[in-house]
N, C-alpha and C positions, 0 to 999 in steps of 0.2 A: 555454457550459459551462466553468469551470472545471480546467485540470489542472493539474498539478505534474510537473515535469521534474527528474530530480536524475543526476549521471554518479557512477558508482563503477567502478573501476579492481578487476581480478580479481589477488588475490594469491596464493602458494602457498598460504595457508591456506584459500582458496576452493575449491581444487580436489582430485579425487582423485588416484590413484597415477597416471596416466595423463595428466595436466594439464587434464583435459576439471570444468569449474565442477561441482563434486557438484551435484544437484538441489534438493537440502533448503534448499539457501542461496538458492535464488530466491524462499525464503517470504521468509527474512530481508531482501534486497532490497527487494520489493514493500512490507516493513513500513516500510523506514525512507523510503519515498516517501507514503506514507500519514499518517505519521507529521508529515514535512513539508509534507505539505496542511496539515493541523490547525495547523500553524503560523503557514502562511498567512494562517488567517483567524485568528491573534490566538488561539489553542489549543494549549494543551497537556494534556498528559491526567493530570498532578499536581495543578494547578490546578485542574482538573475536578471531580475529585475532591473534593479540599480544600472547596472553595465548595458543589459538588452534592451529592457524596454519589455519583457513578456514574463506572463505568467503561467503557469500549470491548473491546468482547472478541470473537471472532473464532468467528462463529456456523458460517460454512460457506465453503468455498474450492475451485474447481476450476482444474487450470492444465493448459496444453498446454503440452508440449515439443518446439518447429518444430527448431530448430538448435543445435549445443552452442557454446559457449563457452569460451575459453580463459585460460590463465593468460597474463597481460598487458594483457588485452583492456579497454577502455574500452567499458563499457554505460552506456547510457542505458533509465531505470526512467522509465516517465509512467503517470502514473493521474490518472484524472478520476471524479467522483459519476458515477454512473449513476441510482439511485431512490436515493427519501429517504422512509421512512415516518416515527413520531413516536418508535418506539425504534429504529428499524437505518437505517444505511445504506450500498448498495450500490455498489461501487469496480471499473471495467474497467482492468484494468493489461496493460501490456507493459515488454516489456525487449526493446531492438535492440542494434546497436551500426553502423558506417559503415565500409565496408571501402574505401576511393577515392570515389567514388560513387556506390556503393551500399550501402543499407540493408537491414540481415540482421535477421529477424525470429527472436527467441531463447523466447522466450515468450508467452503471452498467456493474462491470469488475472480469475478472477472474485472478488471477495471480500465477504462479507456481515457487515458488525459491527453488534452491538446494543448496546445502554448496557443496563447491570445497579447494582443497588444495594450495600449492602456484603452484604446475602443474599441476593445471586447471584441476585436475584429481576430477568427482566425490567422496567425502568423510562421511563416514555419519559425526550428529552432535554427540558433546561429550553426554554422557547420563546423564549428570546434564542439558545441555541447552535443550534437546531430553523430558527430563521431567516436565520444565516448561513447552513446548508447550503441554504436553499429559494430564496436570492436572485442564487444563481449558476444554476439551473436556469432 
């Protein structure tokens, strides 16, 4: 299976009054590893568009919150495919980070995207894009 590993550094703008990483920003995180999956395999979601006609849009999401995190702190965002149907596919994400030798578990999220048209109307994916995601499973 395929994942994607990306590190992002916590700046004050990350955090609240307190220095503890606001929560709403772990969407933002999880996106931009997501994001560089797709990249990965040779995607991007302008291009997608452009050529298909569909987008990626962000059907359902649940996250736990194990540990907080700080301003300063060096996390590491890994997501991998979980399911792949012909319009959605399903992403296991976490966010750690390493404190000496050990690893602290900050998150751990479930995210479902579907490809939609320009009327918002579910669409599957073209079956060249449908088969990248199938040949890593």
């Amino acid at each position: 299976m395929l994942s994607k590993k990306i590190d992002i550094r916590v700046y004050y703008e990350d955090t609240d009054s307190g220095g503890i990483v606001y929560y709403a920003n772990y969407f933002k995180f999880t996106e931009r590893c997501r994001t560089e999956l797709l990249r990965d395999f040779g995607l991007n979601q302008t291009d997608i568009f452009n050529k298909h006609n569909i987008k990626f849009i962000v059907h359902s999401v649940s996250m736990e919150y194990i540990n907080p995190s700080y301003l300063d702190d060096m996390l590491t965002v890994e997501t991998s495919i979980s399911f792949t149907k012909k319009a959605s596919i399903e992403f296991d994400q976490k966010i750690y980070k390493i404190l000496g030798n050990n690893k602290i578990d900050i998150i751990k999220s479930k995210c479902k995207i579907v490809s939609i048209d320009s009327n918002l109307k579910i669409k599957a994916m073209p079956s060249d894009i449908l088969k990248k995601f199938l040949e890593v499973k």
